[in-house]
ZAMARGU-4260 file (C-alpha; in steps of 0.2 Angstrom, whole numbers, plus 5000, padded with zeros to 4 digits):
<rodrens>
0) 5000/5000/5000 | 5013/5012/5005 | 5023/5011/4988 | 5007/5012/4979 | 5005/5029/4988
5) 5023/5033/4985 | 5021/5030/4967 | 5003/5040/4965 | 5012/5057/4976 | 5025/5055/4962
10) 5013/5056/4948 | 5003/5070/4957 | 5019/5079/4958 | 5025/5079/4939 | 5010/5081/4933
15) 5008/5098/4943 | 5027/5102/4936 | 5023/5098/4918 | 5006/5109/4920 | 5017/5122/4926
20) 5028/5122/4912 | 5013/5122/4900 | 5006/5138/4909 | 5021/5150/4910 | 5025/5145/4892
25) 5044/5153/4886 | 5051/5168/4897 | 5053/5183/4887 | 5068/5195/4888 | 5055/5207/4890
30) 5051/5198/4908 | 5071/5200/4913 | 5069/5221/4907 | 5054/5224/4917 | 5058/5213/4932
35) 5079/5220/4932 | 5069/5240/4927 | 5084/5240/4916 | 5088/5237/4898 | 5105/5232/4892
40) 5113/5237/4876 | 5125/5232/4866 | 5135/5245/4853 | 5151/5248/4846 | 5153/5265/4848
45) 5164/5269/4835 | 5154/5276/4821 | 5150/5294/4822 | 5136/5298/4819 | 5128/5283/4826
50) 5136/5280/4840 | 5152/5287/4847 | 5163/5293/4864 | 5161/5312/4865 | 5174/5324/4871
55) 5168/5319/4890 | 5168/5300/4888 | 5149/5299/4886 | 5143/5288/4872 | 5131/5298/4861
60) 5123/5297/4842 | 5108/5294/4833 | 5107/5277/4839 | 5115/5281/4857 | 5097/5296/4860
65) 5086/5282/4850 | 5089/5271/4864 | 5088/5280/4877 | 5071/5288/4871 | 5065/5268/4867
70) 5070/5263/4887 | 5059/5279/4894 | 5044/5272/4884 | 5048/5256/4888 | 5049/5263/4909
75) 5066/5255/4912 | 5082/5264/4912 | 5096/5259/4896 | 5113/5252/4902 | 5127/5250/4888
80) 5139/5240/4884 | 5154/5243/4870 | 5159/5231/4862 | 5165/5225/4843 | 5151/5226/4830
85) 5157/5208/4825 | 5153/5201/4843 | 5137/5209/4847 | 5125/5196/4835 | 5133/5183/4845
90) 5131/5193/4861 | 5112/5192/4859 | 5111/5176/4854 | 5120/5171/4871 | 5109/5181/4880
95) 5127/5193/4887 | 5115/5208/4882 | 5096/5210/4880 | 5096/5219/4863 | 5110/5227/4851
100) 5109/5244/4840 | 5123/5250/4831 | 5119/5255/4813 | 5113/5237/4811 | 5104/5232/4793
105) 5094/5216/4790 | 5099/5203/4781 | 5091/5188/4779 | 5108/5180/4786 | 5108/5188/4801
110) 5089/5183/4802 | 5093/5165/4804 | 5102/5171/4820 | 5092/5184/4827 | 5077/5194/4828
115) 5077/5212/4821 | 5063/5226/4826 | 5055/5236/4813 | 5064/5249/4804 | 5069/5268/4812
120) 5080/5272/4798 | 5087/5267/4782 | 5105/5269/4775 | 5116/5269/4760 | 5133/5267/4756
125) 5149/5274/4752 | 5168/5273/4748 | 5181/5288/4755 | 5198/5287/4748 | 5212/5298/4750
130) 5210/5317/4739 | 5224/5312/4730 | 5217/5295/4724 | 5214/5298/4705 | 5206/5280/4701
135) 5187/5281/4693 | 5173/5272/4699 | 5157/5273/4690 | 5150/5258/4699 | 5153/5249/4716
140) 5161/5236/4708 | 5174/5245/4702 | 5182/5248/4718 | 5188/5230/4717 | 5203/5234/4705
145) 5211/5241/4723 | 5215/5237/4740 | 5198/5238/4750 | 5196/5242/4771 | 5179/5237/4779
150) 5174/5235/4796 | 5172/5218/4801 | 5154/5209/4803 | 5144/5222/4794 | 5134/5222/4778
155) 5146/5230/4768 | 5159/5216/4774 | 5146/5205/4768 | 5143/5213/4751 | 5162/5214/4747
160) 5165/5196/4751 | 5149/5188/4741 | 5150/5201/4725 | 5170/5205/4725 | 5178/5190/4733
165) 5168/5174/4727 | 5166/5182/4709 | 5184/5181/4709 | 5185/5202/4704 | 5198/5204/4721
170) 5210/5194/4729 | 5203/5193/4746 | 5222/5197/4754 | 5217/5215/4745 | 5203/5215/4756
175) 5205/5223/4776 | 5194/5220/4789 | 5193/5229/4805 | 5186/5229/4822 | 5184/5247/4824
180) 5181/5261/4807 | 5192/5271/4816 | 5207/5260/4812 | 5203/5259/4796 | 5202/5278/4794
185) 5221/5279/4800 | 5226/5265/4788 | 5218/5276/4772 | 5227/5290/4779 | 5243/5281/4779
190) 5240/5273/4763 | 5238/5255/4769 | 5220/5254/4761 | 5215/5264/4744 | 5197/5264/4747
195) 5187/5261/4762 | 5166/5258/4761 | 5154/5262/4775 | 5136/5269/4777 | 5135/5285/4769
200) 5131/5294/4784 | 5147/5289/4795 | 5157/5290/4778 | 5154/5308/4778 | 5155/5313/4795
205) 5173/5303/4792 | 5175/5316/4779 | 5171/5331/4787 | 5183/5326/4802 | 5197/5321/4789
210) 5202/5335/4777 | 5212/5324/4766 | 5197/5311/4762 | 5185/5313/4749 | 5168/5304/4747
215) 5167/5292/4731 | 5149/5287/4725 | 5140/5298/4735 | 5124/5286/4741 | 5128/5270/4733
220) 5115/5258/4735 | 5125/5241/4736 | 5123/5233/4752 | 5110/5246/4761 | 5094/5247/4768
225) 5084/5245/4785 | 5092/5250/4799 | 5086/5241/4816 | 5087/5236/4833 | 5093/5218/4835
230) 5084/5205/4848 | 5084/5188/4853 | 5077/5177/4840 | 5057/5173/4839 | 5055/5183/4855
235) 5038/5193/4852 | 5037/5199/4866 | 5050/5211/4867 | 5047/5215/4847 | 5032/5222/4852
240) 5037/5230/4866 | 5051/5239/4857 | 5040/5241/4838 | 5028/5251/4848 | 5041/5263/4856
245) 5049/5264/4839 | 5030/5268/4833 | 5024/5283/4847 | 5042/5290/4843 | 5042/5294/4825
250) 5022/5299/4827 | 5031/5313/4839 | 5043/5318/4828 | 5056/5314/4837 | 5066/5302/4826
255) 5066/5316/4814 | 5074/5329/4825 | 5086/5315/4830 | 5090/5313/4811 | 5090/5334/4809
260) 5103/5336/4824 | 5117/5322/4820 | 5114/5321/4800 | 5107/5336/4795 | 5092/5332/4786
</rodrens>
């Protein structure tokens, strides 16, 4: 009698768990913000005007203000992290960081990896090269006949491998790829690199900082688009959440007056 009882308080018991389970369903990120009141963010704040360290040591930018406006809708406060643009993808994935925004477009790549909210701004591209470079470019392929800088991870990176690497137009030792655009800006200055490609916007606020750079293909449309926040894959949730500040902040204006005081337009 006693091991039946034993045997039916067992059942009771799992079956209670495994209904539990079936209730709560999976746990949002969104849970962790609210619970925590705090939101953390990955960047690479090296990518003016997007995001970048100012004069004090504060990270600031397009994205860096976005942010902080999406954590007051969203009632919790933003805590950053820096990091390489390579790592953050990976650093949602494994959960390091709730979410990521840094310039970031979608790609269909990236959406096998994680989740994207909906767009708050779209970009092109660009190539800078030194004023004294005297090579012509008519079209974004043409950069391949010289030696390339990218940073590392981003779409441009992408684009350069899969329509100037595999299609054999550049040796991919004439290619560069960098952590930071900032090291890639010193390498064009000294030479090391002909021909650098960025979003537009950075490129020419790269530009205006370096008198010695001139823009090439103003606006290229190669490997541009969307620009959005990045989240933890098939989490609803905090898509939602996060869509709906995006939403209440360009019916405001204010994604406008962000764009109107860090790009000009």
């Amino acid at each position: 009698m006693k091991k039946v009882l034993v045997f039916l308080i067992s059942v009771i018991l799992i079956t209670t768990l495994l209904a539990a389970c079936t209730q709560s369903g999976p746990t949002s990120v969104l849970d962790k913000i609210k619970n925590e009141g705090k939101i953390i963010v990955g960047t690479s704040a090296d990518y003016p005007p997007y995001e970048f360290v100012d004069s004090t040591g504060q990270k600031t930018g397009f994205d860096i203000e976005l942010m902080e406006e999406i954590g007051k809708k969203m009632g919790v406060t933003v805590e950053w992290v820096d990091m390489p643009f390579d790592s953050l993808i990976a650093a949602v994935k494994e959960g390091k960081i709730d979410v990521s925004i840094s310039c970031f477009n979608y790609s269909e790549e990236r959406a096998k990896e994680v989740g994207f909210s909906k767009e708050y701004f779209n970009s092109e591209d660009s190539f800078i090269a030194n004023k004294d470079f005297t090579g012509k470019i008519e079209k974004p392929e043409d950069v391949a006949a010289y030696k390339l800088g990218v940073q590392s991870g981003t779409t441009q990176d992408t684009w350069i491998k899969e329509n100037l690497i595999d299609t054999n137009l550049i040796k991919e030792e004439n290619v560069q790829q960098y952590e930071r655009v900032d090291q890639a800006a010193l390498d064009l200055e000294a030479g090391r690199i002909d021909i650098l490609m960025a979003d537009y916007v950075p490129a020419k606020a790269l530009v205006a900082s370096h008198p010695g750079f001139q823009m090439l293909l103003h606006e290229a449309i190669a490997s541009a688009g969307p620009i959005n926040i990045v989240l933890p894959l098939n989490d609803e949730k905090v898509k939602t959440e996060i869509d709906k500040a995006i939403d209440a902040l360009q019916t405001e204006g204010v994604i406008d007056q962000l764009a109107a005081k860090y790009f000009g337009e």
